[in-house]
N, C-alpha and C positions, 0 to 999 in steps of 0.2 A: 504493500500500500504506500508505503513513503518512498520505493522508487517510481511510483505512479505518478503520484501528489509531484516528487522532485520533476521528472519529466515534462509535466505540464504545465509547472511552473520556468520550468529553463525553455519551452516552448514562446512562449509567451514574453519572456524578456528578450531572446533570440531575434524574435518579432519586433518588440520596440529599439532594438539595438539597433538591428540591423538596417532597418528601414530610415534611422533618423542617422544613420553615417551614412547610406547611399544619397540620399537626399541632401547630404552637406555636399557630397563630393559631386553631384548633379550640379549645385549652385557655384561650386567652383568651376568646372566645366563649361557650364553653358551660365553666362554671367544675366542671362535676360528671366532665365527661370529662378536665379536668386531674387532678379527685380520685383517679379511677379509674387513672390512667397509670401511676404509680410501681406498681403491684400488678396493672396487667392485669386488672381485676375491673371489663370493661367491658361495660353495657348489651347488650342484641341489637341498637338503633339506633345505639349507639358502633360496634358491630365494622360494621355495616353503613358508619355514617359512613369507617369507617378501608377500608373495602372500594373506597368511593367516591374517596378519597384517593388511596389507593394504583391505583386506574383511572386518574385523571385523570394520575398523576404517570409511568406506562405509555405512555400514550398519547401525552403532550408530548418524553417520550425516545425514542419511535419517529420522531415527527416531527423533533426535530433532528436524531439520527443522518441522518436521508433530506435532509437540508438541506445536513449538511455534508459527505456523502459522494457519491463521483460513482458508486461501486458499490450504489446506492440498498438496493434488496434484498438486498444477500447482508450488508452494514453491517446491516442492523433484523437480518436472521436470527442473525447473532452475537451483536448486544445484545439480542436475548430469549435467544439460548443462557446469555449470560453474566448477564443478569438470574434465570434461570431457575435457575440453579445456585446463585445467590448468595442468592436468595430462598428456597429448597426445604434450603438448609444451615439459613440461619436459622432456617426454620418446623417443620423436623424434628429439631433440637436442643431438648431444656431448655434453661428454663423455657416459652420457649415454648410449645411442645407440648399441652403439661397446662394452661397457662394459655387456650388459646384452643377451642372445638368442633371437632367432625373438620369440618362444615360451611366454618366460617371458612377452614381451611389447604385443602382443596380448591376453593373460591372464589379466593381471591388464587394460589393456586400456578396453578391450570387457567388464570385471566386474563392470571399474565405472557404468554406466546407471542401468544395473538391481538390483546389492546391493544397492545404495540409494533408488530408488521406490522400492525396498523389504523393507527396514529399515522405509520409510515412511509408509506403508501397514501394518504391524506389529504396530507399535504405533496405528494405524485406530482400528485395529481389538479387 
């Protein structure tokens, strides 16, 4: 149970870790989508970018949950439950909301669940 609990919680910080260095190193990279950050007044190939982000940073938290846990499946199944929830509070609160297309929050909200159980599935295989 506590390598569960531990996995689903290093899922989940994996997630915010990772996502908030890609997204520094994107604003270093490309200096117009740092412009746009502080206001959310991003591009359609920014939100695409941040779609891609946040995929990649999904799928690397499914994988270690499935690394660190011996309950491989039912560990991803929580950390999407628990990404899932954390993500859909986020994305369905102001400012959010109004800041991004219905497009964008159906894209990232519908991707949490299958990129983690993909990301955990890939470590199995």
């Amino acid at each position: 149970m506590r390598r569960l609990l531990a996995a689903v919680v290093a899922g989940v910080v994996f997630f915010a870790l990772f996502v908030s260095l890609i997204n520094r190193g994107a604003m270093l990279v490309w200096p117009a989508y740092g412009e746009a950050f502080p206001t959310n007044s991003f591009s359609s190939g920014m939100m695409i970018l941040r779609l891609c982000m946040g995929a990649a940073a999904l799928l690397g938290s499914g994988y270690l949950v499935a690394a660190i846990s011996r309950v491989k499946h039912l560990a991803a199944i929580i950390a999407a439950g628990v990404l899932l929830l954390l993500g859909g509070t986020v994305h369905l609160n102001e400012p959010i909301w109004s800041s991004f297309p219905l497009w964008y929050h159906i894209a990232f909200i519908g991707s949490i669940v299958p990129a983690v159980l993909i990301g955990a599935r890939l470590r199995r295989a």
